[in-house]
N, CA, C and O atoms as CSV, one atom per row, in Angstrom:
chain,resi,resn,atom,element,x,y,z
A,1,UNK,N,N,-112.698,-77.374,102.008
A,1,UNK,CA,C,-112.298,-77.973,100.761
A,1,UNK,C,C,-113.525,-78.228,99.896
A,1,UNK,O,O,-113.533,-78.132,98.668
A,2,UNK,N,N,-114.478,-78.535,100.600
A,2,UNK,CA,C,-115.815,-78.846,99.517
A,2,UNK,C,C,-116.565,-77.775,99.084
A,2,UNK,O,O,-117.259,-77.950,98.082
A,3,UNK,N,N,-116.572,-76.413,99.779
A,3,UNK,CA,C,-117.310,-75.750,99.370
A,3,UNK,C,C,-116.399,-75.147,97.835
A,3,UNK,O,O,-116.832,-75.428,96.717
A,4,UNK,N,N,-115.196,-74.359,98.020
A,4,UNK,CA,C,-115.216,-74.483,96.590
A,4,UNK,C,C,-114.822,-74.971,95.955
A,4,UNK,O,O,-114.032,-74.457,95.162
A,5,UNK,N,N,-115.215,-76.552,95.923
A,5,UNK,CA,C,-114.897,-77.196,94.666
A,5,UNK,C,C,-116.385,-77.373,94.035
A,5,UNK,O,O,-116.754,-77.762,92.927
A,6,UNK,N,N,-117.214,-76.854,95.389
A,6,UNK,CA,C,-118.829,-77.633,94.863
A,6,UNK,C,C,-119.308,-76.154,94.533
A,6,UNK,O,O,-120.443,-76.168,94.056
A,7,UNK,N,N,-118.756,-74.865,94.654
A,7,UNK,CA,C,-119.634,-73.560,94.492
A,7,UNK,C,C,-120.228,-73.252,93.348
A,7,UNK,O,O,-121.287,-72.633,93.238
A,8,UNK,N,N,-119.095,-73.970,91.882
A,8,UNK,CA,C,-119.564,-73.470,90.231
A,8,UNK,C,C,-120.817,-74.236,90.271
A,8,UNK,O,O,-121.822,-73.647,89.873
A,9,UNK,N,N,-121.017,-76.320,90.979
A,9,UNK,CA,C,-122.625,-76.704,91.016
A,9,UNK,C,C,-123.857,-75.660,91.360
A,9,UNK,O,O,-124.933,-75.325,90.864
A,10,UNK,N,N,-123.120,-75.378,92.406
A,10,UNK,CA,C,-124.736,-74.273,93.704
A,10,UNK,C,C,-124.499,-73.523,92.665
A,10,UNK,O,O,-125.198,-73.868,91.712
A,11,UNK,N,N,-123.538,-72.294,92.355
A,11,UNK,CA,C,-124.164,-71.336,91.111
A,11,UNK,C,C,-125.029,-71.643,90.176
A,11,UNK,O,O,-126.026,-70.949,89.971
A,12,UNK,N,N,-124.649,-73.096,89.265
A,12,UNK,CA,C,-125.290,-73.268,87.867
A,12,UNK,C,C,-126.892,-73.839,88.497
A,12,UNK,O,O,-127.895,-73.407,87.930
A,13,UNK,N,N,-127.010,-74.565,89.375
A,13,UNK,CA,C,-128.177,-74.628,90.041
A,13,UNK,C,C,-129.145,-73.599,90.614
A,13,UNK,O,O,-130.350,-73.759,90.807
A,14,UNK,N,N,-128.131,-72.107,90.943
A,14,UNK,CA,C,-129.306,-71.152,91.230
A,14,UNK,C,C,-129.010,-71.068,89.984
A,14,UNK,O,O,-129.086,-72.288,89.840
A,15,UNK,N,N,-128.776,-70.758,89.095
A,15,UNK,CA,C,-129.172,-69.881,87.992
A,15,UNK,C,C,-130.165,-70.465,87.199
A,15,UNK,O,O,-131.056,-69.861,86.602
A,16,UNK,N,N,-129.936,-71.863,87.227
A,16,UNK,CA,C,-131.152,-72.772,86.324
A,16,UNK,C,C,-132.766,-72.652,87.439
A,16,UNK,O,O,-133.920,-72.567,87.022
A,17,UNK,N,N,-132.431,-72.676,88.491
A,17,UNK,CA,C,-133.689,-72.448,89.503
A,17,UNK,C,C,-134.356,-70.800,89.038
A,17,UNK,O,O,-135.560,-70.671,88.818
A,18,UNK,N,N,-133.362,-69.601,88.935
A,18,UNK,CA,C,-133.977,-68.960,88.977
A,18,UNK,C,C,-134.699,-68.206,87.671
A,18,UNK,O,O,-135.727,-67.529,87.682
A,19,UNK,N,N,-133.725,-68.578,86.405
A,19,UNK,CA,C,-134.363,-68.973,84.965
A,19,UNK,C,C,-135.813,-69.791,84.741
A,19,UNK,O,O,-136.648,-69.497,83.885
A,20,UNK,N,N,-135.910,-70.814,85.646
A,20,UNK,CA,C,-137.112,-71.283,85.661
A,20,UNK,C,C,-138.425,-70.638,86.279
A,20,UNK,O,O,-139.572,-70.695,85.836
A,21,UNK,N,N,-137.961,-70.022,87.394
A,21,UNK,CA,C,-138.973,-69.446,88.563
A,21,UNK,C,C,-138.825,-67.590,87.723
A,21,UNK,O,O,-139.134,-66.742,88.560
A,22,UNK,N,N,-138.553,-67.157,86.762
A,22,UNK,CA,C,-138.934,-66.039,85.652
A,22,UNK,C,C,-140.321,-66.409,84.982
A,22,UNK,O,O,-141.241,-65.764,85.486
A,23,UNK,N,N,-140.645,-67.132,84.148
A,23,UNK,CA,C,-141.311,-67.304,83.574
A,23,UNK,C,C,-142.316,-67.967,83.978
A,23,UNK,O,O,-143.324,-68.106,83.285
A,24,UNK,N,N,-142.118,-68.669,85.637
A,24,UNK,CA,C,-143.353,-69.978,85.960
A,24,UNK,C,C,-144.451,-69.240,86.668
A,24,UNK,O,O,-144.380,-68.872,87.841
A,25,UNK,N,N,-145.821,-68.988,85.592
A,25,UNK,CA,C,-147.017,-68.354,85.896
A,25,UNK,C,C,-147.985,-68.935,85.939
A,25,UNK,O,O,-149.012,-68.299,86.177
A,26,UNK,N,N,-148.060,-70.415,85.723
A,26,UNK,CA,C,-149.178,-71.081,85.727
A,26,UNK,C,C,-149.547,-71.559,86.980
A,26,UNK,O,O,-150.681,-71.506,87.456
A,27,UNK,N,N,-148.438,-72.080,87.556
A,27,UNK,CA,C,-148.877,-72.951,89.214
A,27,UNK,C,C,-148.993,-71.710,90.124
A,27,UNK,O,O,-149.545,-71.948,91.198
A,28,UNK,N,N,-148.570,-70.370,89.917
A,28,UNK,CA,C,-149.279,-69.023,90.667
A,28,UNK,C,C,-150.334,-68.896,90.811
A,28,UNK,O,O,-151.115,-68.847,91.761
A,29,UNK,N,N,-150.377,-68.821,89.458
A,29,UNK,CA,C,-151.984,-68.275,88.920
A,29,UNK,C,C,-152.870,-69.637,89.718
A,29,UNK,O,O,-153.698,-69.290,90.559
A,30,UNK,N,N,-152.792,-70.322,89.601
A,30,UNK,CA,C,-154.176,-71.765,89.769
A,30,UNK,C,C,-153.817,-71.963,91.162
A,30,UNK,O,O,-154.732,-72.332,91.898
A,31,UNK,N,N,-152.542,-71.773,91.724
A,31,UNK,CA,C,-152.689,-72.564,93.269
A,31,UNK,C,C,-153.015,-70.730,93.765
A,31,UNK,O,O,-153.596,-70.643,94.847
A,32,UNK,N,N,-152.803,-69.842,93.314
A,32,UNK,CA,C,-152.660,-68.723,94.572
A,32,UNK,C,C,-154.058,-68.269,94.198
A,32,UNK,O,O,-154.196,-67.178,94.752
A,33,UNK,N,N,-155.294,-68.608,93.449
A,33,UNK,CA,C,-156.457,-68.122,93.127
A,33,UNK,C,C,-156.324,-66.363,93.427
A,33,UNK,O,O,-156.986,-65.645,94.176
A,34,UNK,N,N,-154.936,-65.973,92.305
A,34,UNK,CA,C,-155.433,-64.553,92.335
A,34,UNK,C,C,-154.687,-63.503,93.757
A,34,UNK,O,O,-154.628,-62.276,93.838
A,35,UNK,N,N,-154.294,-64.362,94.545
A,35,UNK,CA,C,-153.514,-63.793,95.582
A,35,UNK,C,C,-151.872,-63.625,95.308
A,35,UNK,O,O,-151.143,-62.870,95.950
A,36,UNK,N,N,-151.482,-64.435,94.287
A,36,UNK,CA,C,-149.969,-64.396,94.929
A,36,UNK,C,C,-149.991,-63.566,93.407
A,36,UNK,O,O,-150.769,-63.821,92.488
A,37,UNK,N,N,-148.985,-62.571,93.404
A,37,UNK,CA,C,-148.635,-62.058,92.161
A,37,UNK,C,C,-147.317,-61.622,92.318
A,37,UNK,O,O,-146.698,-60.847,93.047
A,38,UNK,N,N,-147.002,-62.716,90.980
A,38,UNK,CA,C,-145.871,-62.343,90.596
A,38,UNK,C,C,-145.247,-61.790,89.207
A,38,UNK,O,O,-146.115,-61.333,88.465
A,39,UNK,N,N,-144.114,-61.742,88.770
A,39,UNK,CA,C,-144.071,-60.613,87.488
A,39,UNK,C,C,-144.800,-60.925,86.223
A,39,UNK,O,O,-145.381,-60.206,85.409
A,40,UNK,N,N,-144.601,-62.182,86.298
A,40,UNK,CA,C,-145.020,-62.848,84.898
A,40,UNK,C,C,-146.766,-62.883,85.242
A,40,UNK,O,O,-147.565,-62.327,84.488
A,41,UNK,N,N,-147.050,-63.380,86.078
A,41,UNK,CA,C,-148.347,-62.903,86.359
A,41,UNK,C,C,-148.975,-61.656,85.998
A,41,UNK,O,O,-150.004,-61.476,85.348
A,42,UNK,N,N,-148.195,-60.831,86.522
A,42,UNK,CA,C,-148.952,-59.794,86.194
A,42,UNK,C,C,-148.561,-59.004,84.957
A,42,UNK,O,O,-149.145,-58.040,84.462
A,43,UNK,N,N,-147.638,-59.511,84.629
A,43,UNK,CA,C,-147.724,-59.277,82.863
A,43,UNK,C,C,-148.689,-59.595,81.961
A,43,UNK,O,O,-149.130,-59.049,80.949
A,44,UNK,N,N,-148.906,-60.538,82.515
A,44,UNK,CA,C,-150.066,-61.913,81.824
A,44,UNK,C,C,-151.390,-61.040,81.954
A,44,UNK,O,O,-151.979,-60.465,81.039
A,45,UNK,N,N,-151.742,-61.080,83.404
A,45,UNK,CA,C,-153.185,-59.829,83.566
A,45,UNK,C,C,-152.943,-58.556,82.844
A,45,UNK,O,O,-153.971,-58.175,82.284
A,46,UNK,N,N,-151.794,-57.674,82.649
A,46,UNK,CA,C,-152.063,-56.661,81.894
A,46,UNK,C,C,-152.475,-56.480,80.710
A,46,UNK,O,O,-153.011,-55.484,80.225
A,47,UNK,N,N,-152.185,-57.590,80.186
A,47,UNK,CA,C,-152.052,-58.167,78.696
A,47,UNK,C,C,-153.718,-58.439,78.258
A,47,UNK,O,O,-154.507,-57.800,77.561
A,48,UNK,N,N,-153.819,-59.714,79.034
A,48,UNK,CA,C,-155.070,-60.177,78.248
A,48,UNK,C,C,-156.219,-59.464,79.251
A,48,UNK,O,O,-157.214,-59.337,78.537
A,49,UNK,N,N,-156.485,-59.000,80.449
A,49,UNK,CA,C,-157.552,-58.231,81.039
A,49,UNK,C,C,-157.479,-56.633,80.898
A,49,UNK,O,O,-158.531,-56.014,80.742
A,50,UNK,N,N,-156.416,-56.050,80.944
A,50,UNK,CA,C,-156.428,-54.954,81.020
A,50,UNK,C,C,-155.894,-54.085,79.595
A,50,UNK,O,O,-155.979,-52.876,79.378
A,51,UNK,N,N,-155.444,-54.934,78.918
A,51,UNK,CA,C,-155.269,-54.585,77.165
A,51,UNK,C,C,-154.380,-53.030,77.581
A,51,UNK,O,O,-154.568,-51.983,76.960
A,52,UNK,N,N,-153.452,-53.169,78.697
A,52,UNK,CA,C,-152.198,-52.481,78.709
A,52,UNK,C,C,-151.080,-52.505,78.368
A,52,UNK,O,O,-150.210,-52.649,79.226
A,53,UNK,N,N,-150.722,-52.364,76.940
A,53,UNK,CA,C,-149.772,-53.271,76.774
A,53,UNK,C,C,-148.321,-52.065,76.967
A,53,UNK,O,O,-147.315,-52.332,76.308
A,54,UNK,N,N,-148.304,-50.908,77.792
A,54,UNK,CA,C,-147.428,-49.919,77.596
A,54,UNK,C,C,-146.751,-50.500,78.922
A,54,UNK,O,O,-145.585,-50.893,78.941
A,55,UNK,N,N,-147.636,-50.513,80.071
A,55,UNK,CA,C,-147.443,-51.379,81.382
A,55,UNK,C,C,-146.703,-52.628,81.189
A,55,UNK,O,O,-145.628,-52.814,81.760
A,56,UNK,N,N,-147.104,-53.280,80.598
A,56,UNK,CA,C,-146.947,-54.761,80.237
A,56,UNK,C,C,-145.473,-54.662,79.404
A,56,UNK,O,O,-144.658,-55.554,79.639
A,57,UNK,N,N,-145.207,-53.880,78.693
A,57,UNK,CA,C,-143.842,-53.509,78.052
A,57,UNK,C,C,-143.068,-53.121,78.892
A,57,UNK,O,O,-141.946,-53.623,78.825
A,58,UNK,N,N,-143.276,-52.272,79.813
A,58,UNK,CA,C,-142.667,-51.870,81.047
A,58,UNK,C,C,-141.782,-52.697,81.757
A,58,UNK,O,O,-140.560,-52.638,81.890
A,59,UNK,N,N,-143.007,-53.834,82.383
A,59,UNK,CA,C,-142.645,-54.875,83.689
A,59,UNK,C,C,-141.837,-55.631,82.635
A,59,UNK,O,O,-140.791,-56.036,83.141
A,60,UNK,N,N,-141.941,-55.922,81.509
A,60,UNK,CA,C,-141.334,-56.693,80.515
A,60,UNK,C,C,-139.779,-56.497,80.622
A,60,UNK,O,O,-138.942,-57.262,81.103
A,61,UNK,N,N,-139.602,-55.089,79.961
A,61,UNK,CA,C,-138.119,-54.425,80.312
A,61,UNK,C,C,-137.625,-55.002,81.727
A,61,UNK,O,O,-136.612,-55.698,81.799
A,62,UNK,N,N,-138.393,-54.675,82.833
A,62,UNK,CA,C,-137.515,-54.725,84.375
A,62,UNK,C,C,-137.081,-55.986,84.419
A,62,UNK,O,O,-135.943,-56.228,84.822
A,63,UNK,N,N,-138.295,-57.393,83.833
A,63,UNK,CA,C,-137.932,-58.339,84.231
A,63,UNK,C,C,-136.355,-58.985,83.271
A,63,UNK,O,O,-135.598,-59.846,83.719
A,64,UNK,N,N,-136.182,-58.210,81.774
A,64,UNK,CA,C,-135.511,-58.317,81.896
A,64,UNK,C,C,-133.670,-57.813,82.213
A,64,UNK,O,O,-132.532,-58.266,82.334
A,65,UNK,N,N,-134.259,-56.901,82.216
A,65,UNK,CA,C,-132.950,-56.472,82.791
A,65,UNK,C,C,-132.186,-56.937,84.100
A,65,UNK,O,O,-130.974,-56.935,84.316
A,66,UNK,N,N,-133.461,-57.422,85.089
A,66,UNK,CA,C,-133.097,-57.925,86.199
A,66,UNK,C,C,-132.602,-59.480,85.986
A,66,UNK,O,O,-131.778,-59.978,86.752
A,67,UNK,N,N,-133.108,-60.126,85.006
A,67,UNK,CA,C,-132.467,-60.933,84.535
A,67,UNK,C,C,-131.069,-61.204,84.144
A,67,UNK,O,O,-130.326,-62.101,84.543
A,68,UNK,N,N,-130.861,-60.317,83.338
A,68,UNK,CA,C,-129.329,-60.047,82.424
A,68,UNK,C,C,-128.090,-59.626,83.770
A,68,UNK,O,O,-126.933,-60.047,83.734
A,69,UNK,N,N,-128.665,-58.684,84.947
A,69,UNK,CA,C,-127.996,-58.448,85.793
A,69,UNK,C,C,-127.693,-59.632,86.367
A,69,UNK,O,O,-126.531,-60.023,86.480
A,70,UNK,N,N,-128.908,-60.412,86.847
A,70,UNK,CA,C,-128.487,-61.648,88.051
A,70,UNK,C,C,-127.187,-62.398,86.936
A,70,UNK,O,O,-126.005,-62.410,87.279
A,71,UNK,N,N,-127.686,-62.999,85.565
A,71,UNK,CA,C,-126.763,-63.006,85.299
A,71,UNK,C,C,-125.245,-63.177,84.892
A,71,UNK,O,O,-124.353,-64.021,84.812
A,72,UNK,N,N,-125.500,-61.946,84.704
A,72,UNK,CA,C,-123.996,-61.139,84.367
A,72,UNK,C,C,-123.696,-61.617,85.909
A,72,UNK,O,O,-122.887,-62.545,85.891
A,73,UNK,N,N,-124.132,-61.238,87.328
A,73,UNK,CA,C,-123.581,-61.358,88.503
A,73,UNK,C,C,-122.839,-63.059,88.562
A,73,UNK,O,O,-121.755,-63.430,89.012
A,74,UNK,N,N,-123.681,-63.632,88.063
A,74,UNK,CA,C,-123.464,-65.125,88.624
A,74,UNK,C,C,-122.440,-65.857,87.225
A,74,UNK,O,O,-121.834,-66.903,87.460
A,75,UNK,N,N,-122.368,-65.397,86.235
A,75,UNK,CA,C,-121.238,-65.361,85.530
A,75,UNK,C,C,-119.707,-64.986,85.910
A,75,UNK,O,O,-118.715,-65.714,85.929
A,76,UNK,N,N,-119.835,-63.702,86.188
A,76,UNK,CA,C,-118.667,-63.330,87.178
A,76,UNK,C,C,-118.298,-63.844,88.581
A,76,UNK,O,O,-117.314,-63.365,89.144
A,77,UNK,N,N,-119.273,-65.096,89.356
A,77,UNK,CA,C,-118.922,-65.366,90.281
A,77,UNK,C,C,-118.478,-66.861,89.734
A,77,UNK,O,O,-117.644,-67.543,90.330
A,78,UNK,N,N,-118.943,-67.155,88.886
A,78,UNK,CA,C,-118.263,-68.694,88.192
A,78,UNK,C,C,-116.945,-68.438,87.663
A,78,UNK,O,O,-116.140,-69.270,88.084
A,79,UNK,N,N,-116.340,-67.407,86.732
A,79,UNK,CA,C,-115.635,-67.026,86.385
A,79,UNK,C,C,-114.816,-66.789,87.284
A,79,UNK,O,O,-113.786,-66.690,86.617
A,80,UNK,N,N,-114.524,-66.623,88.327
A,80,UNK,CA,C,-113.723,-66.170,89.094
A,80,UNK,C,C,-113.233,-67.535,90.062
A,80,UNK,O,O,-112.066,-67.559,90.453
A,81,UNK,N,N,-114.058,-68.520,90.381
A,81,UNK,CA,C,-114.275,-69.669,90.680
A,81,UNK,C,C,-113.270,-70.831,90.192
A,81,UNK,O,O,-112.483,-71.546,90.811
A,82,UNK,N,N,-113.580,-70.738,88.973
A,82,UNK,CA,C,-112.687,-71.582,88.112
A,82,UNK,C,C,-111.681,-71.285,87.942
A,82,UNK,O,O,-111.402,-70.098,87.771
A,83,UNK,N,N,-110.333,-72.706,87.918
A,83,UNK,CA,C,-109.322,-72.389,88.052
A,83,UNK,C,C,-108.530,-72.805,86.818
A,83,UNK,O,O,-107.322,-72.705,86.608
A,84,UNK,N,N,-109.715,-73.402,85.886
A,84,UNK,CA,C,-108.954,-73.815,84.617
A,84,UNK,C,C,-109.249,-72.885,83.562
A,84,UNK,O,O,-108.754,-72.921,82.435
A,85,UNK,N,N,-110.338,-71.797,84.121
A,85,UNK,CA,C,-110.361,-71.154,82.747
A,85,UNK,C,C,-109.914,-69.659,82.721
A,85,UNK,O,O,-109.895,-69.039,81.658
């Protein structure tokens, strides 16, 4: 009984978790000194060190499309969820 009444919370919670963890390049960059790379990271290095910006347009596109997919996915799993709408 609790899980789906509580599933549309856990959805809107990953989706706000993972909207946030897209764009978060600063606590990478300073805690991983250069080891941990992630997209936005390395968007960031293509950009201002490597003055690639064709690359950097690239990873740009994937990240978002992979975005729009998750989503579109997690839209359709709320949508389907709900029983009032």
């Amino acid at each position: 009984i609790y899980l789906p009444l509580t599933l549309p919370g856990v959805l809107a919670g990953m989706t706000l978790v993972f909207v946030l963890a897209i764009g978060f390049f600063i606590t990478p960059a300073l805690l991983g000194g250069g080891k941990v790379h992630m997209m936005a990271v390395l968007i960031e290095q293509q950009v201002r060190m490597f003055l690639n910006w064709g690359f950097a347009g690239a990873l740009s596109a994937v990240l978002l499309g992979a975005t729009l997919i998750a989503y579109l996915v997690l839209r359709r799993l709320l949508r389907g969820n709900m029983q009032w709408s």
